[in-house]
Each structure stands twice: as C-alpha cells, then as structure tokens.
C-alpha positions as CSV (number, residue, x, y, z in Angstrom):
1,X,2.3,-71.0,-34.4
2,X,5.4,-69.3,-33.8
3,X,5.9,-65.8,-33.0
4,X,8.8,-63.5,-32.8
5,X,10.2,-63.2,-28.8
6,X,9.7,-58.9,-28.7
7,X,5.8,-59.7,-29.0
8,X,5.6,-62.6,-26.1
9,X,3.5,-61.0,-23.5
10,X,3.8,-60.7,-19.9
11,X,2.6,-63.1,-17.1
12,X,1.1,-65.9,-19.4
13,X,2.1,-69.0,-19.9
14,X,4.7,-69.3,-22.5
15,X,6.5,-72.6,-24.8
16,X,10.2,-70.5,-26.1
17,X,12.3,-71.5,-28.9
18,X,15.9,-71.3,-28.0
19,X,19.6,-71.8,-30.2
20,X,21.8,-73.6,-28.6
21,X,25.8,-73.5,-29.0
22,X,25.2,-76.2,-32.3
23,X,23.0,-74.0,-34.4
24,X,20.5,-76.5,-33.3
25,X,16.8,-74.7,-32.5
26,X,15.1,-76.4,-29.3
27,X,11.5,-76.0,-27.6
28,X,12.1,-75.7,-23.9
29,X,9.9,-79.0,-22.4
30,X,8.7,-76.5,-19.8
31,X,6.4,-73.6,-19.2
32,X,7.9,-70.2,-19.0
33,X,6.3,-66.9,-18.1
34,X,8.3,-63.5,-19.5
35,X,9.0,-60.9,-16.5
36,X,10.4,-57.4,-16.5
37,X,13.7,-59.3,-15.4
38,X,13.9,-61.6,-18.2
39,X,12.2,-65.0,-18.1
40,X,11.1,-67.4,-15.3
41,X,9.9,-71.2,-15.2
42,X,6.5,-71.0,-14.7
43,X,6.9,-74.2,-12.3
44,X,9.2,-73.1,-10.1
45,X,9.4,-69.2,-10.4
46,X,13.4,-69.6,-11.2
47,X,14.8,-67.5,-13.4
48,X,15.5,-69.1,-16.9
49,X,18.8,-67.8,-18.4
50,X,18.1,-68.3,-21.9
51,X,17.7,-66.0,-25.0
52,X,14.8,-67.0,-26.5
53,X,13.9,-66.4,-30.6
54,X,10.5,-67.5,-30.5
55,X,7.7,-67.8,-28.8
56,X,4.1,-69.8,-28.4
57,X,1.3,-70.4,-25.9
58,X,1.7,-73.7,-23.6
59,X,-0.2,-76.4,-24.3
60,X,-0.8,-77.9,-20.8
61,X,-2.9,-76.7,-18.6
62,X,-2.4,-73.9,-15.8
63,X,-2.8,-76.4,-13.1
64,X,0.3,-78.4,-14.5
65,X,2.1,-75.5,-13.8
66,X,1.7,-73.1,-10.7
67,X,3.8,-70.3,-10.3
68,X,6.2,-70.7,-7.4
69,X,5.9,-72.4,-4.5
70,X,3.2,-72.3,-2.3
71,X,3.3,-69.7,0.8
72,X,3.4,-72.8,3.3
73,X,6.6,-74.1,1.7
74,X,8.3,-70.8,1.1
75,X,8.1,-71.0,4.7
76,X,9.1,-74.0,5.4
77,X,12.5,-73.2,3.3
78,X,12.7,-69.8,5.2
79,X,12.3,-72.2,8.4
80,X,15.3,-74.3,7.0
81,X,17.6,-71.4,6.3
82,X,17.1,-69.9,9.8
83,X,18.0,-73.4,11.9
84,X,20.8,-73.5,9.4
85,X,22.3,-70.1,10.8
86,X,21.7,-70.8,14.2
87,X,23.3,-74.0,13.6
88,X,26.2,-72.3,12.5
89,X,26.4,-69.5,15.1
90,X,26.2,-71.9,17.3
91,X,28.9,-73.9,16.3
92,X,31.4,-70.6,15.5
93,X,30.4,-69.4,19.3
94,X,31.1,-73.1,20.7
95,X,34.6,-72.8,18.8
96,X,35.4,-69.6,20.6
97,X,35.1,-70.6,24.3
C-alpha cells in the first residue's frame, strides 16, 4: 500500500513513487532511506535527487541493501584520493624546477 511522502519515516527502508517530466508515475527499482537532507539510496548512501509522491516499505531484504560502504572501502577510496594529490603535487612541483 501506498502512502503519502510527508508520512515516510526516517531511517527505514523505503520503495518511492516518483513523476517524471511525461506525467508518467514510476517506482524507483531501488531501496531508499528518507534523511533530514532529503533522500539517499539505501545501497550506496548517495543522495537521490528526486521528489517523491508516494511512499511504501521495500520488499527485499535489509541484507540486499546495506547502507554505505563499508569502513574498509571508505578507506580505501580515502587512500585513492590522497595518492591522487600527491600525484599531482608532485607533478605541479616537477613542472616548476
């Protein structure tokens, strides 16, 4: 069952019902979770720019849909990011010699 988007509650897995440009209504395929920011995807803990008019409980199951990324690979992007600068001081200090 459907239910109006100002009632969806907070940190729970969430199906939304969306417009698009067409008139046309669409069930996002994904899990979302409503935030005090708006809405995120439950898999990937991205924000979801969408204005959703209705609301209703996922289906799937919690495991098929962990919030963010795990604390190992958060790291390992963090990792990423920070040879990628020095990479790139590197190179902007080699150009200056």
């Amino acid at each position: 069952m459907w239910n109006p988007t100002a009632t969806a509650p907070f940190d729970r897995n969430l199906q939304l019902a969306v417009i698009d440009t067409a008139g046309q209504v669409h069930a996002l395929v994904f899990p979302c979770r409503r935030v005090l920011r708006g809405w995120v995807n439950s898999q990937t803990g991205s924000p979801v720019y969408v204005f959703p008019t209705h609301w209703r409980e996922w289906d799937g199951l919690i495991e098929e849909a962990p919030i963010g990324e795990p604390e190992r690979d958060r790291l390992a992007i963090v990792e990423e990011y920070a040879d990628d600068l020095r990479a790139i001081i590197k190179k902007d200090r080699g150009g200056l010699d």
